[in-house]
C-alpha beads as a LAMMPS data file, in Angstrom:
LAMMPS data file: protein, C-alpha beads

387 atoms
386 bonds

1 atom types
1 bond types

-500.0 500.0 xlo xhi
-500.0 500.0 ylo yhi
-500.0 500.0 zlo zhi

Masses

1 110.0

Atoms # bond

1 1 1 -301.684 -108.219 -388.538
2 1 1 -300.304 -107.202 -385.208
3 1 1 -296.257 -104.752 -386.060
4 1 1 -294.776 -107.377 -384.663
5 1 1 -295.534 -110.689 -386.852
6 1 1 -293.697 -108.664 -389.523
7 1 1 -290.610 -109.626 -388.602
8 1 1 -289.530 -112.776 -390.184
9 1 1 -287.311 -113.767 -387.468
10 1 1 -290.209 -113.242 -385.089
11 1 1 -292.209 -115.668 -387.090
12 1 1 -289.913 -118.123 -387.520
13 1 1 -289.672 -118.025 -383.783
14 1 1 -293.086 -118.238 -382.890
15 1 1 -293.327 -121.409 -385.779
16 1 1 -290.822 -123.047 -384.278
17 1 1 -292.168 -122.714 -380.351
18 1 1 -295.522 -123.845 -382.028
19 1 1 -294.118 -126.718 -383.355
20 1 1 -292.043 -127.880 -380.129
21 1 1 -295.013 -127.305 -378.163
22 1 1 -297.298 -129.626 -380.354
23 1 1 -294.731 -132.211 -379.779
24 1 1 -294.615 -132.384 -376.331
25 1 1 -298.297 -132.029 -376.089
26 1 1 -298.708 -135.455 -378.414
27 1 1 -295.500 -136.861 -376.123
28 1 1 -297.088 -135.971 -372.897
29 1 1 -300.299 -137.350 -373.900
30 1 1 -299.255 -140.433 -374.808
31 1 1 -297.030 -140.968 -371.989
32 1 1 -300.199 -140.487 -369.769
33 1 1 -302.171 -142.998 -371.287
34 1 1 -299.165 -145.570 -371.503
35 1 1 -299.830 -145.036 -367.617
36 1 1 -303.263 -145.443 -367.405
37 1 1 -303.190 -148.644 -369.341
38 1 1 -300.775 -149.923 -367.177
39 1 1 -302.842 -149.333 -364.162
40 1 1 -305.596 -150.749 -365.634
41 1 1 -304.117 -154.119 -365.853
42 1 1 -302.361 -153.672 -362.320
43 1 1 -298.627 -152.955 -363.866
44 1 1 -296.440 -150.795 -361.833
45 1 1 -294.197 -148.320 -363.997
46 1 1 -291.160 -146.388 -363.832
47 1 1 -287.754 -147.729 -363.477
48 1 1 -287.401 -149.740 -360.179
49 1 1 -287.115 -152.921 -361.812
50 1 1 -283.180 -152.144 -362.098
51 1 1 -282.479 -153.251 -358.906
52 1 1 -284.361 -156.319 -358.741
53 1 1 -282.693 -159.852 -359.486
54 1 1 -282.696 -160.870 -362.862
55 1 1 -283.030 -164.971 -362.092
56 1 1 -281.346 -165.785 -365.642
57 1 1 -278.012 -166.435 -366.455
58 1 1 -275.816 -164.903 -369.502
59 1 1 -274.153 -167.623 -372.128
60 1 1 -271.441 -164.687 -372.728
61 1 1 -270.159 -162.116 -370.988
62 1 1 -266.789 -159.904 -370.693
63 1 1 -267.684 -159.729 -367.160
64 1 1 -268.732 -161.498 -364.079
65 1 1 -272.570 -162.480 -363.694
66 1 1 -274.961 -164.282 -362.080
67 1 1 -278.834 -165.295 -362.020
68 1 1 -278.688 -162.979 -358.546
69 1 1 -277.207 -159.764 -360.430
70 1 1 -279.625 -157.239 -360.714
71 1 1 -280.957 -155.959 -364.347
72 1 1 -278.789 -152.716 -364.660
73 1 1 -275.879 -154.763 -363.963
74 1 1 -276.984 -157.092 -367.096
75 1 1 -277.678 -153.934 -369.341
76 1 1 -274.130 -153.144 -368.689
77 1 1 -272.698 -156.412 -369.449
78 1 1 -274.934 -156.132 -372.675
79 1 1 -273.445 -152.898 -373.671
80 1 1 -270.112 -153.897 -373.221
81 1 1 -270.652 -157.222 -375.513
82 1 1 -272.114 -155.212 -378.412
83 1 1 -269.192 -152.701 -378.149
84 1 1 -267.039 -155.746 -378.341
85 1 1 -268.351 -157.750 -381.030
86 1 1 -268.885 -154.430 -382.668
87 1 1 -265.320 -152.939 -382.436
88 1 1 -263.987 -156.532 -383.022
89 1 1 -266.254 -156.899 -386.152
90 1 1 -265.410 -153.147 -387.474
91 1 1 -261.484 -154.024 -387.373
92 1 1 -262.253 -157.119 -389.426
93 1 1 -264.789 -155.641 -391.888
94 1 1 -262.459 -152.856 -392.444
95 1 1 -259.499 -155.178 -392.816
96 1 1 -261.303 -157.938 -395.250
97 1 1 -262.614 -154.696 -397.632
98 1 1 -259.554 -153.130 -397.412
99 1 1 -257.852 -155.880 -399.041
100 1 1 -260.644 -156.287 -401.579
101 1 1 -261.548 -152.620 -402.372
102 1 1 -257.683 -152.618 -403.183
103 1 1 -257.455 -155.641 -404.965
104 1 1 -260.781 -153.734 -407.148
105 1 1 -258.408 -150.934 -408.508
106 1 1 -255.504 -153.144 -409.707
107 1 1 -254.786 -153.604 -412.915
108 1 1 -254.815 -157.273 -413.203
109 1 1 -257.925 -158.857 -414.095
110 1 1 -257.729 -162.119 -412.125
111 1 1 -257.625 -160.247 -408.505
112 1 1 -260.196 -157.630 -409.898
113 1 1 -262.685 -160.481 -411.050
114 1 1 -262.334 -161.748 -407.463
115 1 1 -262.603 -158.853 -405.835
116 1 1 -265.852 -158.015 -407.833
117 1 1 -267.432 -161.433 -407.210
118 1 1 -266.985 -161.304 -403.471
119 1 1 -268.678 -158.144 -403.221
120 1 1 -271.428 -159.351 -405.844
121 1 1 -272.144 -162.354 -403.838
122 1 1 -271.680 -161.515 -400.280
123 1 1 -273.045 -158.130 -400.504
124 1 1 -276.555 -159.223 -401.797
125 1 1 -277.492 -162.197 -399.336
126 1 1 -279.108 -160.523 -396.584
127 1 1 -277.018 -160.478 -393.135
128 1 1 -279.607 -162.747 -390.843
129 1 1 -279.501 -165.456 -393.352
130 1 1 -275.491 -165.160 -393.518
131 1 1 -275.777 -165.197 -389.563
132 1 1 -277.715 -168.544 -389.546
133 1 1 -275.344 -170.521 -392.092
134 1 1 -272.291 -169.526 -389.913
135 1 1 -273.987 -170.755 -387.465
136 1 1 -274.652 -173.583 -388.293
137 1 1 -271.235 -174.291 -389.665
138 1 1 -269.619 -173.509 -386.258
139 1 1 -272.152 -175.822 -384.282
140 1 1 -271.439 -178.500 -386.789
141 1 1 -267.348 -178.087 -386.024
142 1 1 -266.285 -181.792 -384.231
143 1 1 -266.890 -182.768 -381.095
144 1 1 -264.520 -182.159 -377.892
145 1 1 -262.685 -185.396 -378.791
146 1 1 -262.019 -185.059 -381.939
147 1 1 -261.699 -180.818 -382.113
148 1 1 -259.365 -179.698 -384.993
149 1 1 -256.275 -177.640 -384.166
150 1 1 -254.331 -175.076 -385.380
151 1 1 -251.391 -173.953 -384.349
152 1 1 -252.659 -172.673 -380.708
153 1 1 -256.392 -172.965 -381.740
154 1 1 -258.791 -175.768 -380.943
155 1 1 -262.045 -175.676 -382.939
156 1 1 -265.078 -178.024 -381.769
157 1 1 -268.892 -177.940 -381.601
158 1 1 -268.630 -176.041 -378.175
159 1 1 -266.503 -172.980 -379.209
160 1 1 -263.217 -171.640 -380.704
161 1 1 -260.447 -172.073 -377.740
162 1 1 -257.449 -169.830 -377.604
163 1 1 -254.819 -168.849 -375.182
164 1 1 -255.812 -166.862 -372.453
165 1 1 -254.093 -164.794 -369.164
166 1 1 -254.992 -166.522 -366.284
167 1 1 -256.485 -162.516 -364.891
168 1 1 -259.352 -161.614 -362.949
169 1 1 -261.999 -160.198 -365.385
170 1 1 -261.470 -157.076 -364.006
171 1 1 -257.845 -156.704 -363.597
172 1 1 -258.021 -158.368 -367.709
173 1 1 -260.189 -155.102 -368.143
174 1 1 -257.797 -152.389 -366.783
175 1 1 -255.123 -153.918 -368.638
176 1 1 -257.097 -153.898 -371.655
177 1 1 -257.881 -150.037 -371.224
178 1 1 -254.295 -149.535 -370.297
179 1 1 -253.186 -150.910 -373.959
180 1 1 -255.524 -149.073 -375.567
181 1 1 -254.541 -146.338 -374.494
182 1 1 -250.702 -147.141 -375.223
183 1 1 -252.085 -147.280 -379.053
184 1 1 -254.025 -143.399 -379.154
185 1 1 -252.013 -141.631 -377.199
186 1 1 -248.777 -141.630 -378.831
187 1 1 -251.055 -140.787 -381.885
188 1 1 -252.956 -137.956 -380.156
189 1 1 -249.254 -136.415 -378.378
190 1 1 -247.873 -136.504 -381.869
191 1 1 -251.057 -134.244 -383.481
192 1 1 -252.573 -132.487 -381.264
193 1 1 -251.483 -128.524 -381.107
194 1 1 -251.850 -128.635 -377.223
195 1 1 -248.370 -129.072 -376.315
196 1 1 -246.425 -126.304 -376.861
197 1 1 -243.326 -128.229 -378.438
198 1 1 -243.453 -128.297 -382.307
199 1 1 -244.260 -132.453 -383.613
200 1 1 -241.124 -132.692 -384.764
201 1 1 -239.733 -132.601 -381.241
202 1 1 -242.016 -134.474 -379.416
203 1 1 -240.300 -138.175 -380.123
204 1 1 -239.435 -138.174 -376.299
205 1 1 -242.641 -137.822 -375.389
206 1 1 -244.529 -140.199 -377.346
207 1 1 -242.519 -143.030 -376.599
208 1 1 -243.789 -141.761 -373.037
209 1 1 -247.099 -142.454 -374.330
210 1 1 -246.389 -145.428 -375.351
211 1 1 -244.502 -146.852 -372.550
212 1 1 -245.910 -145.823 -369.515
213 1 1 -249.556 -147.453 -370.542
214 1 1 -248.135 -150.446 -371.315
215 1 1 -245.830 -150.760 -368.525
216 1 1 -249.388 -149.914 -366.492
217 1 1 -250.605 -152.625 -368.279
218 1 1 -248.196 -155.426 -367.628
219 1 1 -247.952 -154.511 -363.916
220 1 1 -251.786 -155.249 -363.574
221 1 1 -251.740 -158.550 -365.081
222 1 1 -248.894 -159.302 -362.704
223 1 1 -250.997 -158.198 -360.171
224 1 1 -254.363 -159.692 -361.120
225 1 1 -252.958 -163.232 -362.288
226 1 1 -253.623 -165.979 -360.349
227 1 1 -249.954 -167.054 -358.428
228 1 1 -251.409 -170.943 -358.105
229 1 1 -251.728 -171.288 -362.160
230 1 1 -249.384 -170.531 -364.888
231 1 1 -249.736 -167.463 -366.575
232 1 1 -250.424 -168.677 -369.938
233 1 1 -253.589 -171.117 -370.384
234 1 1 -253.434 -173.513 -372.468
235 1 1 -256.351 -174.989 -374.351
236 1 1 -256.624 -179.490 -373.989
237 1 1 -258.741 -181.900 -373.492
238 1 1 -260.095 -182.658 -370.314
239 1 1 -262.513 -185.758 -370.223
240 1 1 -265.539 -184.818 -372.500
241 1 1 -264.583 -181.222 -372.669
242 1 1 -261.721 -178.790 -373.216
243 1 1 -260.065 -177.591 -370.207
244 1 1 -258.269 -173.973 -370.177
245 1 1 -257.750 -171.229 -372.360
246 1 1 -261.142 -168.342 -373.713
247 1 1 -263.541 -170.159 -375.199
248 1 1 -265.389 -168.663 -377.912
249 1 1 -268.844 -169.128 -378.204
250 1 1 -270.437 -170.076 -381.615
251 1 1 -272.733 -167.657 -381.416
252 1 1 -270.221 -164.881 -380.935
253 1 1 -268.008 -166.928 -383.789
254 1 1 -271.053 -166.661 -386.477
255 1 1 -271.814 -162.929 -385.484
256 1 1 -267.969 -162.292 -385.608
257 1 1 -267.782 -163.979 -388.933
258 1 1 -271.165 -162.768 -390.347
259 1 1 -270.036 -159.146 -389.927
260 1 1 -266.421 -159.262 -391.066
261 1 1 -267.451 -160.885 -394.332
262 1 1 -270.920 -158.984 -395.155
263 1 1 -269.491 -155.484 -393.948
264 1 1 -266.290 -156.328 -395.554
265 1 1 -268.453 -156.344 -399.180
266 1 1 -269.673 -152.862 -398.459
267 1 1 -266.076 -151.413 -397.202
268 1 1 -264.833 -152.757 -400.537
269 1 1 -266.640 -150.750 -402.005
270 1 1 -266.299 -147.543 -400.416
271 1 1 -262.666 -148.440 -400.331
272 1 1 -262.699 -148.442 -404.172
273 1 1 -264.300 -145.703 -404.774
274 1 1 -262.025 -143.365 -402.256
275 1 1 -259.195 -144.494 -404.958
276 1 1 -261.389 -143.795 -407.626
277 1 1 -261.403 -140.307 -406.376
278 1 1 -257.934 -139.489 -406.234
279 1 1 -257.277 -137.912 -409.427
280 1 1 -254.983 -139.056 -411.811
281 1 1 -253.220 -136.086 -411.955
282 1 1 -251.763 -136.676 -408.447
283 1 1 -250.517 -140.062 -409.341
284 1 1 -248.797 -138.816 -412.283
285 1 1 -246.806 -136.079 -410.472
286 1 1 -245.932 -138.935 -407.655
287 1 1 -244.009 -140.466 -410.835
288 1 1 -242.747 -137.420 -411.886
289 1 1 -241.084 -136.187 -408.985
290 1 1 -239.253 -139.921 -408.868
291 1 1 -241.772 -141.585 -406.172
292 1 1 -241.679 -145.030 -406.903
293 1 1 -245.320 -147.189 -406.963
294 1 1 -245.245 -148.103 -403.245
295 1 1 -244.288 -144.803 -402.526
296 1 1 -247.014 -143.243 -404.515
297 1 1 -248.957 -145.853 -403.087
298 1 1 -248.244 -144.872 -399.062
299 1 1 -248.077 -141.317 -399.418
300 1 1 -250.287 -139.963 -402.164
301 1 1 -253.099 -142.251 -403.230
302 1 1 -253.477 -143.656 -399.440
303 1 1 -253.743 -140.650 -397.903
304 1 1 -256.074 -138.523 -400.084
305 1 1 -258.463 -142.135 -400.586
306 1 1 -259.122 -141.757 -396.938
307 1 1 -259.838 -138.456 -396.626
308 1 1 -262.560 -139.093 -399.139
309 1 1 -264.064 -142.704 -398.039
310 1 1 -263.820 -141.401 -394.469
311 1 1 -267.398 -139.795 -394.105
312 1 1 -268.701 -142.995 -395.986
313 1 1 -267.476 -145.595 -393.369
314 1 1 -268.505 -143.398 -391.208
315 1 1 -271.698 -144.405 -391.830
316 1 1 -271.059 -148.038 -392.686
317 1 1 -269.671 -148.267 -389.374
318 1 1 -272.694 -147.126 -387.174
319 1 1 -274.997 -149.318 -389.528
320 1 1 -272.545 -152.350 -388.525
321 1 1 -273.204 -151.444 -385.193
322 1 1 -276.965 -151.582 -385.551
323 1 1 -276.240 -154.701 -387.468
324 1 1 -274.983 -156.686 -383.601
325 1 1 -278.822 -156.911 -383.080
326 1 1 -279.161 -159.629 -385.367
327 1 1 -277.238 -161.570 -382.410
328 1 1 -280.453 -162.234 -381.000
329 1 1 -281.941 -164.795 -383.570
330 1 1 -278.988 -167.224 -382.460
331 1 1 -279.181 -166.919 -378.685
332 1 1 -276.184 -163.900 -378.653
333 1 1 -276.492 -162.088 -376.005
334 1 1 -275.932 -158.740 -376.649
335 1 1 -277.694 -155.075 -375.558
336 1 1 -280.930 -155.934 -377.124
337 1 1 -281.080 -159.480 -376.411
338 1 1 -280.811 -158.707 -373.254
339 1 1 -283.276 -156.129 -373.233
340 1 1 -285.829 -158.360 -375.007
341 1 1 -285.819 -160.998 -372.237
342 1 1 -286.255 -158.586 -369.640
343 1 1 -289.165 -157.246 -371.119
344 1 1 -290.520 -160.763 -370.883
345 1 1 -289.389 -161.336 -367.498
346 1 1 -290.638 -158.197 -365.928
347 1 1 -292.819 -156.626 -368.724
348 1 1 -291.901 -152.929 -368.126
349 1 1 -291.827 -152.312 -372.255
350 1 1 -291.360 -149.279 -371.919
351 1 1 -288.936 -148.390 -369.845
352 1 1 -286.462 -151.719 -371.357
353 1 1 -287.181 -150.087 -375.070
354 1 1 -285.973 -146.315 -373.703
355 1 1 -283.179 -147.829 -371.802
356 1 1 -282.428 -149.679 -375.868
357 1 1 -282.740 -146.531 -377.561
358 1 1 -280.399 -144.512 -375.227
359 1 1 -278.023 -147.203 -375.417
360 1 1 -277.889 -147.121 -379.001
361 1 1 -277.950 -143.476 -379.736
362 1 1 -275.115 -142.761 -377.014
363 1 1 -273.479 -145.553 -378.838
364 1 1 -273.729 -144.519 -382.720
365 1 1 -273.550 -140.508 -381.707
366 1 1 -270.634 -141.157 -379.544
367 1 1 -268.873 -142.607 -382.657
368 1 1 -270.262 -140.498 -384.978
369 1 1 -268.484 -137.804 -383.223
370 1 1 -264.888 -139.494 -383.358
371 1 1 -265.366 -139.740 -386.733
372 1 1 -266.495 -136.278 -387.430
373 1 1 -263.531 -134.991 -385.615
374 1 1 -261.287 -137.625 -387.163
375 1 1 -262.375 -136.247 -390.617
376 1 1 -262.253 -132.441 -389.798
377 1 1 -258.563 -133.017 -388.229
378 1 1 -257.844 -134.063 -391.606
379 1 1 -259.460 -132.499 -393.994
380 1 1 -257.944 -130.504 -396.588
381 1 1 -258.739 -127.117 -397.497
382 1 1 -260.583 -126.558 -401.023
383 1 1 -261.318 -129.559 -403.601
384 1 1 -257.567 -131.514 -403.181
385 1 1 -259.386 -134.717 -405.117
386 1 1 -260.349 -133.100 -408.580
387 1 1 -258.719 -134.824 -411.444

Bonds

1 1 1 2
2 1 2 3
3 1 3 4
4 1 4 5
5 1 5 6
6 1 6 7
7 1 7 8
8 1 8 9
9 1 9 10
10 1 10 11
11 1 11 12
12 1 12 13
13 1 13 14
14 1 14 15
15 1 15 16
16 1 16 17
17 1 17 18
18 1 18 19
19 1 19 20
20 1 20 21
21 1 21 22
22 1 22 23
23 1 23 24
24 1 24 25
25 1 25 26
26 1 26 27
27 1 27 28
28 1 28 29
29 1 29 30
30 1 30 31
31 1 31 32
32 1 32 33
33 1 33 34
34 1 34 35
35 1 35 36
36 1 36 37
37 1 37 38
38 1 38 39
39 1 39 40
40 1 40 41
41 1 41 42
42 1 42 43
43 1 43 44
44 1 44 45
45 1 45 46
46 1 46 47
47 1 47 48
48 1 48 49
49 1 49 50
50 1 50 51
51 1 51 52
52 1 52 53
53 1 53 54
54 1 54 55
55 1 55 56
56 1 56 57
57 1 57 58
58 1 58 59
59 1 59 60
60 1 60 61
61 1 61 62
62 1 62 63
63 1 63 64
64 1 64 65
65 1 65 66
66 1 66 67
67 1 67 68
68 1 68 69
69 1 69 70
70 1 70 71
71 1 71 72
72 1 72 73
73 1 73 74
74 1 74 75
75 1 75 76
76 1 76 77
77 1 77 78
78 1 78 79
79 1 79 80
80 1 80 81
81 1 81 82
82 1 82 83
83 1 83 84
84 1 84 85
85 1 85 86
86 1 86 87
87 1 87 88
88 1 88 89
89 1 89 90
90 1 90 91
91 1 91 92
92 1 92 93
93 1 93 94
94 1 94 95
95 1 95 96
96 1 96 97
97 1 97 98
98 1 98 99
99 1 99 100
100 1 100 101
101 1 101 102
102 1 102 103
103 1 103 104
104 1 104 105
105 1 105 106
106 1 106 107
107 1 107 108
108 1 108 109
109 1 109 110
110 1 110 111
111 1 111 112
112 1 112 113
113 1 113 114
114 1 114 115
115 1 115 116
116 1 116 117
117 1 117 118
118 1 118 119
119 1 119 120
120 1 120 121
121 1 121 122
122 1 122 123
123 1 123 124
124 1 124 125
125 1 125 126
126 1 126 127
127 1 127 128
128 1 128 129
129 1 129 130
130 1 130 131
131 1 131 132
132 1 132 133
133 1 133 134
134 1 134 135
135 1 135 136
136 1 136 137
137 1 137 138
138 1 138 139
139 1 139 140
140 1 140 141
141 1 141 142
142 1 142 143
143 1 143 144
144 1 144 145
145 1 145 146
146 1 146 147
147 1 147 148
148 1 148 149
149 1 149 150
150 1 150 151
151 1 151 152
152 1 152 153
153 1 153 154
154 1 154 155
155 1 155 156
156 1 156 157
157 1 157 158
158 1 158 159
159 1 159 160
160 1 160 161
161 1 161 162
162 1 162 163
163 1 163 164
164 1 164 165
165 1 165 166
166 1 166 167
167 1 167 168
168 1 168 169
169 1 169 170
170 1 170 171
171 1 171 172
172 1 172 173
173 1 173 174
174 1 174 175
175 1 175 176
176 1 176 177
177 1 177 178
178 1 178 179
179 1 179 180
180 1 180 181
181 1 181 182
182 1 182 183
183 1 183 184
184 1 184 185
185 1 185 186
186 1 186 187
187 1 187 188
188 1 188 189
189 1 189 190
190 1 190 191
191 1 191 192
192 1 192 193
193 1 193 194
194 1 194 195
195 1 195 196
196 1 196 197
197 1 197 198
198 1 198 199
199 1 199 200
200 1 200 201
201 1 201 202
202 1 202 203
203 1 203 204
204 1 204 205
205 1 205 206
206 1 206 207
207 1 207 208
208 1 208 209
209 1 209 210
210 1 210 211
211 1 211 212
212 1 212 213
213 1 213 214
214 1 214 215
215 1 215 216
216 1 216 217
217 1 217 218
218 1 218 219
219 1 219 220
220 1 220 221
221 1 221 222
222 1 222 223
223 1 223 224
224 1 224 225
225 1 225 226
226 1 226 227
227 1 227 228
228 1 228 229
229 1 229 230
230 1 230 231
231 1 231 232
232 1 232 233
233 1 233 234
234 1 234 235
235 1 235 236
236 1 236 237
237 1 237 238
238 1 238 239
239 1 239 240
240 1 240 241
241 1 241 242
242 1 242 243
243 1 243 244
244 1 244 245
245 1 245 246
246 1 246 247
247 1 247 248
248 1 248 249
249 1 249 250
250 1 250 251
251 1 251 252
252 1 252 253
253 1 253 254
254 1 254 255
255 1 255 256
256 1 256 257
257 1 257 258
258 1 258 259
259 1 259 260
260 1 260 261
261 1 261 262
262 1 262 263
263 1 263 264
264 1 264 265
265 1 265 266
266 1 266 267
267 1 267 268
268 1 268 269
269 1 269 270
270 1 270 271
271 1 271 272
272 1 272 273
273 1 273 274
274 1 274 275
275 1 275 276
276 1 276 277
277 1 277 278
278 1 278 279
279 1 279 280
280 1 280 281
281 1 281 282
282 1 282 283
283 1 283 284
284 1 284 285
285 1 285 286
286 1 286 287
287 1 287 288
288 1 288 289
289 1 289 290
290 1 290 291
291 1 291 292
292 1 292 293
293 1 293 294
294 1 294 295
295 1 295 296
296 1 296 297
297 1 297 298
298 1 298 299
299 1 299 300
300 1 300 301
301 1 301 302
302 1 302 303
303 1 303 304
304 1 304 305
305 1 305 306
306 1 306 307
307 1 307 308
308 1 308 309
309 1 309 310
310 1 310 311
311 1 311 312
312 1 312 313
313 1 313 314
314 1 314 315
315 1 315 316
316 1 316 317
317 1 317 318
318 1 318 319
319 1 319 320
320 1 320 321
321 1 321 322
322 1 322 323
323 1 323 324
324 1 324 325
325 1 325 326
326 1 326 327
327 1 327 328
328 1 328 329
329 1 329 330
330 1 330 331
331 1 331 332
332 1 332 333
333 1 333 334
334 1 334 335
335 1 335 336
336 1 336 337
337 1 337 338
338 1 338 339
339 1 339 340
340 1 340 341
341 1 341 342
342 1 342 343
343 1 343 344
344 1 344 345
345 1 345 346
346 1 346 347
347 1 347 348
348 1 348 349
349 1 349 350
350 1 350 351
351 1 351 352
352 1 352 353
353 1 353 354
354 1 354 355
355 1 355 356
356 1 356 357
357 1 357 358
358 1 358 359
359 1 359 360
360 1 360 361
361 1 361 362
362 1 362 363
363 1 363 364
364 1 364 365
365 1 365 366
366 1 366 367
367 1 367 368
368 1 368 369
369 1 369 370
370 1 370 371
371 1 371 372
372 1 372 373
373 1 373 374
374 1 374 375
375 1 375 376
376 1 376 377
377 1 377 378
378 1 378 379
379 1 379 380
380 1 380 381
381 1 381 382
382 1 382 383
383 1 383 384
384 1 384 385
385 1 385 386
386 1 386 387
């Protein structure tokens, strides 16, 4: 044996380099005869399709479309509809498990039996066929005539109908960036050890935060409404139909619905089991120092539960995200929907399913890394949970 395969590290090295090159040799390979098959059968390759009409037109979309927009403009607009059913969906998972992971750890057996049967039976019907009867109850809502309301809701057949801002799509956009960024900042200016001033100091500034983003944000609606209509629309019937407001589409209402409640079963339970964590100990020494139970509650249980479910929903959170896809067996039409019918439409496979898989992985990394940072920013040192 040659001096230098002695080393270990050198080994290791040379193992590794081995290994890499195998794997692009069996990547490389198989890329080249993807291409020769496609020649065979007179298919052109790569990714020029993207600027080539599409010749189909979206059911839902955040933002403008047409059958003439080319197919990286619809990849977009499917991006952005997965982000927003799955952000949308994530706030009301998290909200409906919240309430019954909480609801788990009380004392009184009435909410507990509840809480416990929910999860039983939601969590263990599988999420497509949950998608389907959703569906089907939204489609089966009255018709146009005789749509049920609800305080500024109108529920028929054809959609949920809301008030809207009567705002260009993209000035509706900006504004919507503009308040979301009135809701972080004043959170990241009151944590974050790049300002010199010390937190508790720093009340001037994060009303600054606050204020500026949203004053950003009401000067583009004023700017992007529409002077010949009211600035408010208002849902009613118009002839067969209703007339103003958002409409939202069944099949965004099921998927909405479908997610909140089946995600909501799994929160529950990673909810409950971030209290179960929190030793008793801690509780105990809440009391004795004179905390009352909502106090405890706020500022010792609360705080230490979600340092130790965070890495959990994490997880739950990027499956949820995976779990928009099932959009496609009711006509939703979200990132992979839309990648689906343009692999039928122009048949590049495998350029459509790369174009999916970046997507996804920029996606679930990119909030995988909030999280991660989210959880070391608050992470304790040593074992603060031990009973």
């Amino acid at each position: 044996m040659p001096g230098f395969l002695r080393n270990q590290k050198v080994r290791n090295a040379l193992l590794q380099a081995l290994f890499v090159a195998v794997v692009l040799v069996i990547v490389l390979g198989g890329w080249r005869n993807a291409q020769q098959t496609l020649e065979a059968q007179n298919m052109v390759s790569g990714f020029g399709f993207l600027d080539k009409s599409t010749g189909w037109d979206l059911t839902f979309s955040l933002l403008p479309t047409s059958s003439s927009d080319p197919y990286w403009w619809f990849f977009v607009v499917g991006i952005l509809n997965t982000l927003f059913l799955g952000i949308i969906g994530l706030a009301l998972a998290t909200l409906i498990g919240g309430i019954i992971g909480i609801m788990r750890t009380l004392d009184n057996p009435v909410l507990n039996l509840l809480g416990r049967s929910y999860v039983d039976f939601f969590r263990n019907i599988p999420l497509i066929l949950q998608v389907f009867f959703w569906y089907a109850v939204v489609t089966h809502l009255p018709s146009p005539r005789e749509a049920a309301t609800f305080g500024p809701l109108t529920m028929s057949s054809r959609g949920i109908y809301m008030p809207a801002l009567n705002v260009g799509g993209w000035y509706l956009f900006a504004a919507a960036i503009a308040v979301l960024a009135a809701v972080v900042l004043p959170f990241w200016v009151g944590r974050t050890r790049r300002i010199a001033r010390p937190p508790e100091s720093r009340h001037g500034l994060i009303w600054a935060a606050f204020l500026v983003p949203l004053a950003l944000a009401i000067a583009i609606v004023l700017i992007g409404r529409d002077p010949a209509e009211p600035l408010l629309s208002i849902p009613a019937l118009g002839g067969l139909n209703i007339r103003g407001g958002l409409r939202i589409s069944p099949e965004f209402s099921a998927m909405l619905i479908s997610i909140g409640i089946y995600g909501g079963a799994y929160i529950a339970e990673i909810v409950r089991g971030g209290f179960k964590a929190v030793g008793k100990g801690q509780t105990e020494a809440a009391h004795a120092l004179g905390l009352t139970p909502l106090q405890s509650f706020f500022r010792i249980r609360l705080p230490l539960a979600l340092r130790a479910m965070l890495p959990i929903l994490a997880n739950q959170y990027i499956w949820l995200i995976k779990a928009t896809t099932m959009g496609i067996a009711i006509g939703f039409n979200d990132f992979f929907m839309i990648v689906a019918v343009t692999i039928n439409q122009s048949g590049q496979t495998i350029e459509a399913i790369a174009i999916l898989m970046a997507g996804f992985l920029a996606i679930n990394l990119t909030l995988a890394a909030i999280f991660n940072r989210i959880n070391k920013a608050i992470a304790l040192k040593g074992n603060q949970l031990r009973s």
